[in-house]
Residue frames as a rotation matrix with the C-alpha (Angstrom) as fourth column:
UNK 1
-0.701 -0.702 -0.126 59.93
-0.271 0.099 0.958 83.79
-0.660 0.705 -0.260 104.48
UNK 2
-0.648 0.481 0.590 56.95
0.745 0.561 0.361 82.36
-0.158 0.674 -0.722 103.18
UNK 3
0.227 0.810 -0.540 55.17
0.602 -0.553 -0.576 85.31
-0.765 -0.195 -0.614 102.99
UNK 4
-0.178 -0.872 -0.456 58.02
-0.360 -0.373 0.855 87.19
-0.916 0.316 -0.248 101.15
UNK 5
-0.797 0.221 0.562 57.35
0.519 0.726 0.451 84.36
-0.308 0.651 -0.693 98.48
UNK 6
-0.444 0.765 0.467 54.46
0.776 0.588 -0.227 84.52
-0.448 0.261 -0.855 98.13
UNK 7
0.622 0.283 -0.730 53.88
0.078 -0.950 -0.303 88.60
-0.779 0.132 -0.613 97.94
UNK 8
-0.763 -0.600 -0.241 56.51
-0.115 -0.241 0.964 88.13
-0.636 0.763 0.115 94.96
UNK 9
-0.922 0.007 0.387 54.61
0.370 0.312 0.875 86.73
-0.115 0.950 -0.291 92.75
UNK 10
0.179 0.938 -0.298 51.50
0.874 -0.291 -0.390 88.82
-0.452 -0.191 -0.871 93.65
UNK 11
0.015 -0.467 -0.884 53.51
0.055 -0.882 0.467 92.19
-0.998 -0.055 0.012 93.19
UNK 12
0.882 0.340 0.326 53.23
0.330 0.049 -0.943 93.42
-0.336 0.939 -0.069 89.67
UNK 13
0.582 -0.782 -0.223 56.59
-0.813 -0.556 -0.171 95.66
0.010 0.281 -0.960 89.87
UNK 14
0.722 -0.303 -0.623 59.34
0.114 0.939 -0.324 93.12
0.683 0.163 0.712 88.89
UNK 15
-0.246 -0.966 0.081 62.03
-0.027 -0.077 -0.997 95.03
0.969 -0.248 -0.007 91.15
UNK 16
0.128 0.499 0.857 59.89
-0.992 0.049 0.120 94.45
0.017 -0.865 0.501 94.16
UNK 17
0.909 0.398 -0.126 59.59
-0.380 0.913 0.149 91.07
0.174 -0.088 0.981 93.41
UNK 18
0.450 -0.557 -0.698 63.15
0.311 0.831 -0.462 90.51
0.837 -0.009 0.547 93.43
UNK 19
-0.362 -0.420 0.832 63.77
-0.524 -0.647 -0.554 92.39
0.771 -0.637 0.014 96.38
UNK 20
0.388 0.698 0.602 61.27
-0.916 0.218 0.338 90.10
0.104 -0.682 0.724 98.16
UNK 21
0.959 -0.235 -0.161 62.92
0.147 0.892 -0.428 87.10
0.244 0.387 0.889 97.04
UNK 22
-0.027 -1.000 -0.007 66.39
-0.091 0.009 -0.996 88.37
0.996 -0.027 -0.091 98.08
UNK 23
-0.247 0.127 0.961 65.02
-0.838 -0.525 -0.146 89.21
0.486 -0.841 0.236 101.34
UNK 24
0.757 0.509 0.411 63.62
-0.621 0.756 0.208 85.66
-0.205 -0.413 0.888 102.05
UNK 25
0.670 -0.591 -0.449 66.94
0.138 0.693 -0.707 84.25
0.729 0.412 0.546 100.99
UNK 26
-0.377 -0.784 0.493 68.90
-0.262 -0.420 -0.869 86.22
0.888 -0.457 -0.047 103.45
UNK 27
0.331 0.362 0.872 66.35
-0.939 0.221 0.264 85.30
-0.097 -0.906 0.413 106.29
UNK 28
0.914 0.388 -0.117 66.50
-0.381 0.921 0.077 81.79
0.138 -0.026 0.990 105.17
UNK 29
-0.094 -0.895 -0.436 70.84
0.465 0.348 -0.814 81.43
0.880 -0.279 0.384 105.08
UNK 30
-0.602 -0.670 0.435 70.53
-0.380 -0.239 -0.894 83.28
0.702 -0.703 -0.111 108.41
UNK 31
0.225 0.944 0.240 68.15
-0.974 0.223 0.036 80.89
-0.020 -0.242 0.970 109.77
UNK 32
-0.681 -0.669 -0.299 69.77
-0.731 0.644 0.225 77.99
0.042 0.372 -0.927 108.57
UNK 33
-0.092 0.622 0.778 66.81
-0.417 0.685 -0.597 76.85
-0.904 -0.379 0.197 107.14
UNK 34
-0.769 -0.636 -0.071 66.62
-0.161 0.085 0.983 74.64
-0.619 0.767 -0.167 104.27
UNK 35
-0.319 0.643 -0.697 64.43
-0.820 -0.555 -0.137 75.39
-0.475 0.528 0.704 101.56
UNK 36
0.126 0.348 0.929 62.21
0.357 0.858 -0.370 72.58
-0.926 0.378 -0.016 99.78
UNK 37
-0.646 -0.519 0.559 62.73
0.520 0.236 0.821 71.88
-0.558 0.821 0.118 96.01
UNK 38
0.469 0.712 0.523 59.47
0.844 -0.536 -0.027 73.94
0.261 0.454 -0.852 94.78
UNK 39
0.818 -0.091 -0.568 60.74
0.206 -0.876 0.436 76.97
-0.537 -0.474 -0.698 96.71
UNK 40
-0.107 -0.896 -0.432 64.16
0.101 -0.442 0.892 76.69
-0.989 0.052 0.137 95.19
UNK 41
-0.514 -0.057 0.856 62.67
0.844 0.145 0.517 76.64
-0.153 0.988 -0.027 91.61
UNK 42
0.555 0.809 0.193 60.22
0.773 -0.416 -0.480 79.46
-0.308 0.416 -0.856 91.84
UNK 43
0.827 -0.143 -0.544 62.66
-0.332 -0.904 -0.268 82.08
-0.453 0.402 -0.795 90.66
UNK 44
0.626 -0.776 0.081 65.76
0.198 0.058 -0.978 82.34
0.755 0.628 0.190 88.81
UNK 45
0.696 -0.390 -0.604 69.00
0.714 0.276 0.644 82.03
-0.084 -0.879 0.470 90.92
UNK 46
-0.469 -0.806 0.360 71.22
0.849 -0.524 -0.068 84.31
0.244 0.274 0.930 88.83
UNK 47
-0.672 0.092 0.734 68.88
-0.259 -0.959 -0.118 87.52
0.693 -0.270 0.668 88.59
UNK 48
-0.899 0.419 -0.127 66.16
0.134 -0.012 -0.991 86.57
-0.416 -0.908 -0.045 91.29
UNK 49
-0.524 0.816 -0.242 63.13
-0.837 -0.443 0.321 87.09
0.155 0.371 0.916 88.81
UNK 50
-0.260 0.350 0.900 60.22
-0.492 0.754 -0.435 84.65
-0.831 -0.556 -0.024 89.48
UNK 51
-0.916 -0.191 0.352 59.33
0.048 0.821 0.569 81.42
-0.398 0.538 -0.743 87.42
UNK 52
0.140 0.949 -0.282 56.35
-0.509 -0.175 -0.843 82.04
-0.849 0.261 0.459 85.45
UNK 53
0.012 0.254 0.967 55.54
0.480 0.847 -0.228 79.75
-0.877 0.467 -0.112 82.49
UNK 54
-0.436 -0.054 0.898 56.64
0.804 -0.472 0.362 81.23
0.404 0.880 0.249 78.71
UNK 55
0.972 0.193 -0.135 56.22
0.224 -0.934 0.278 84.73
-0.073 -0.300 -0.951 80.86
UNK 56
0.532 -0.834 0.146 59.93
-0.641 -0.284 0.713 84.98
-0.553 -0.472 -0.686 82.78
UNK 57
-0.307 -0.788 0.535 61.07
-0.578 0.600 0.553 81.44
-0.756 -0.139 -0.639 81.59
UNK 58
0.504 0.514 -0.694 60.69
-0.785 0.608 -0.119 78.60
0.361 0.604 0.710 78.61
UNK 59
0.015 0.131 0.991 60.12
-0.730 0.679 -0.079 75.54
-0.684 -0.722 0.106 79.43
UNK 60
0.266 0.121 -0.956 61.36
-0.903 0.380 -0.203 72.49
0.338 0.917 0.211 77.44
UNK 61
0.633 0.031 0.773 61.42
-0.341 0.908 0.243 68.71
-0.695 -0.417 0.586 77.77
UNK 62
-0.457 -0.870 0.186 65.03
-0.833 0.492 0.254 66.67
-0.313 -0.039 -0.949 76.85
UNK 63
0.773 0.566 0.287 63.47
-0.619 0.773 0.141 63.37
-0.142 -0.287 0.947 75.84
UNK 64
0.542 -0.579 -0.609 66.95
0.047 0.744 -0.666 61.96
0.839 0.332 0.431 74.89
UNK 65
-0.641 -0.739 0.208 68.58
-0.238 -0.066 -0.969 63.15
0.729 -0.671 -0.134 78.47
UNK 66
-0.125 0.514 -0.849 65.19
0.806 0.551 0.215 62.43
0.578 -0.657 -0.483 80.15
UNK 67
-0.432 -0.666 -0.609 65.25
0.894 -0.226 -0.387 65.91
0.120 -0.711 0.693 81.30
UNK 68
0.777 0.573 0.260 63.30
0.610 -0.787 -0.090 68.94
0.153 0.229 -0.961 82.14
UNK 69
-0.541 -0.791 -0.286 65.21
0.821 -0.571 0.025 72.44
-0.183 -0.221 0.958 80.96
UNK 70
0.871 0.486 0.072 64.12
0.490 -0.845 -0.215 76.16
-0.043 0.222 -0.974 82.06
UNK 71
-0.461 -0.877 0.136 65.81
0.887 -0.459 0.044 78.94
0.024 0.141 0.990 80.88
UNK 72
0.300 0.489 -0.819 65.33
0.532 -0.798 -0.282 82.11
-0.792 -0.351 -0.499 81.97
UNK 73
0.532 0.430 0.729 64.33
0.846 -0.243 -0.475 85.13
-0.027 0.870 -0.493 79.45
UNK 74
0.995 -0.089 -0.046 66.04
-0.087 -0.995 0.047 87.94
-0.050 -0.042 -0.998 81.06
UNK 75
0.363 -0.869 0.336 69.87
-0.670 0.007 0.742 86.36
-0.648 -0.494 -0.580 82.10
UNK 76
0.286 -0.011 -0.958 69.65
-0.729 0.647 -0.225 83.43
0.622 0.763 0.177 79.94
UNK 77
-0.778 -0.430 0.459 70.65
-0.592 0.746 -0.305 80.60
-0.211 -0.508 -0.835 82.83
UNK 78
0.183 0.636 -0.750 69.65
-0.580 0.686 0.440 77.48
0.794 0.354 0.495 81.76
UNK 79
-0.592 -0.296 0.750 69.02
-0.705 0.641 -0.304 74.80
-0.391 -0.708 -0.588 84.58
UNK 80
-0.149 0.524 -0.838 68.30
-0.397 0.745 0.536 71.09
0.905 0.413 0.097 83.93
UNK 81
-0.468 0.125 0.875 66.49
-0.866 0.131 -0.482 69.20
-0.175 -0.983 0.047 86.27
UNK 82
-0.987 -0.078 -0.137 66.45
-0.119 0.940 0.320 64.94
0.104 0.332 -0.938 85.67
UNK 83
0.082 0.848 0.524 62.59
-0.965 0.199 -0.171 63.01
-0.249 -0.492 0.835 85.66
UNK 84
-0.756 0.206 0.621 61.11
0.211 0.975 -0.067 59.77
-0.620 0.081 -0.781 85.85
UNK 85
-0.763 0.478 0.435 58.16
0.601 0.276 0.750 58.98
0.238 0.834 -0.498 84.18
UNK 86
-0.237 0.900 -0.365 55.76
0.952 0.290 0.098 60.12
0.194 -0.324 -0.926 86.42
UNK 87
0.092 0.103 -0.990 56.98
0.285 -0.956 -0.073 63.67
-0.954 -0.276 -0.117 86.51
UNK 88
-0.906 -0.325 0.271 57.12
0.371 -0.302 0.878 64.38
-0.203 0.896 0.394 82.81
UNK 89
-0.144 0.933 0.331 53.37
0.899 -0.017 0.438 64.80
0.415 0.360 -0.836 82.70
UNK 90
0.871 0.462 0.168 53.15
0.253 -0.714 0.653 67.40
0.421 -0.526 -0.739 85.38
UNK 91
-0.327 -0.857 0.399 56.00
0.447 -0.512 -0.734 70.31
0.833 -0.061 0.550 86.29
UNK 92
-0.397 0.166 -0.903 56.47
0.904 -0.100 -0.416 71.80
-0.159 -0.981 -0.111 90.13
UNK 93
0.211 0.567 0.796 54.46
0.558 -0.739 0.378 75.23
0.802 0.365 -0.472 90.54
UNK 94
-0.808 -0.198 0.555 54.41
-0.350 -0.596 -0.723 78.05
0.474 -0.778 0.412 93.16
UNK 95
0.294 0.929 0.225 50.94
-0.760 0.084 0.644 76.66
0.579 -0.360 0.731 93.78
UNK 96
0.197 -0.748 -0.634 53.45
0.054 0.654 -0.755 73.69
0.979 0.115 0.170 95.10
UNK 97
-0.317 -0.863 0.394 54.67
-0.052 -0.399 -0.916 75.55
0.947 -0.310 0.081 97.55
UNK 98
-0.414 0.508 -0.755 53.63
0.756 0.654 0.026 75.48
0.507 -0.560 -0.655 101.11
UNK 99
-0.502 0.369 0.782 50.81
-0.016 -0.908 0.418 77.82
0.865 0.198 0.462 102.26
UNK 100
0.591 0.357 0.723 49.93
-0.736 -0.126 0.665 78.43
0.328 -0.926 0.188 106.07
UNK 101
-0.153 -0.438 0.886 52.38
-0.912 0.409 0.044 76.12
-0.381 -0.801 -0.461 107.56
UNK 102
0.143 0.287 0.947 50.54
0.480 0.817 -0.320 72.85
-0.866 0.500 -0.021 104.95
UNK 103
-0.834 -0.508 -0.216 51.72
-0.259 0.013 0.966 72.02
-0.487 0.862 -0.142 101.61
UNK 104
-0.231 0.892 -0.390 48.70
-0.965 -0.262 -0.029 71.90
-0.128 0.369 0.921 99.28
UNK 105
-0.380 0.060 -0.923 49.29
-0.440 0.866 0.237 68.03
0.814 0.497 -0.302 98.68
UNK 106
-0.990 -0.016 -0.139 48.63
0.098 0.627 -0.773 67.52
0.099 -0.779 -0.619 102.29
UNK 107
-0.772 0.634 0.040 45.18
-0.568 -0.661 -0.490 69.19
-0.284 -0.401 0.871 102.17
């Protein structure tokens, strides 16, 4: 599954990418495994297209709800997603994600 990931966002064709990304969902509900919070942001849930900074999605900051909203460019689904302080400075990435079995924070 993590591979799947990851070759999305390499892949230049966009209908590959979401084909890879469906494909690593279906392994992952028939697996019954549960995805970490980076993994479930990198794409868009409605059309499957990956998260890519003012590429796919715009990115804005709530300061009266305290909140971080992306909205995707192609479908238009907006998702909010609450911080504290300490995450307002810095937003999750695919680079997040976990690569060879270790999450980059552990390295």
């Amino acid at each position: 599954m993590n591979y799947l990931l990851q070759a999305s966002y390499i892949v230049p064709d966009l209908a590959a990418s979401r084909h890879y990304i469906r494909t690593a969902r279906t392994i992952g509900s028939r697996l019954v495994v549960r995805h970490s919070a980076n993994v479930k942001r990198s794409h868009c849930k409605r059309c499957l297209t990956i998260s890519i900074a003012e590429g796919t999605e715009i990115t804005r900051f709530k300061g009266t709800s305290n909140s971080l909203v992306r909205t995707c460019k192609l479908c238009g689904l907006q998702r909010r997603f609450p911080l504290h302080k300490q995450q307002r400075q810095t937003d999750t990435t695919m680079e997040d994600v976990v690569v060879g079995g270790k999450s980059n924070s552990d390295m």
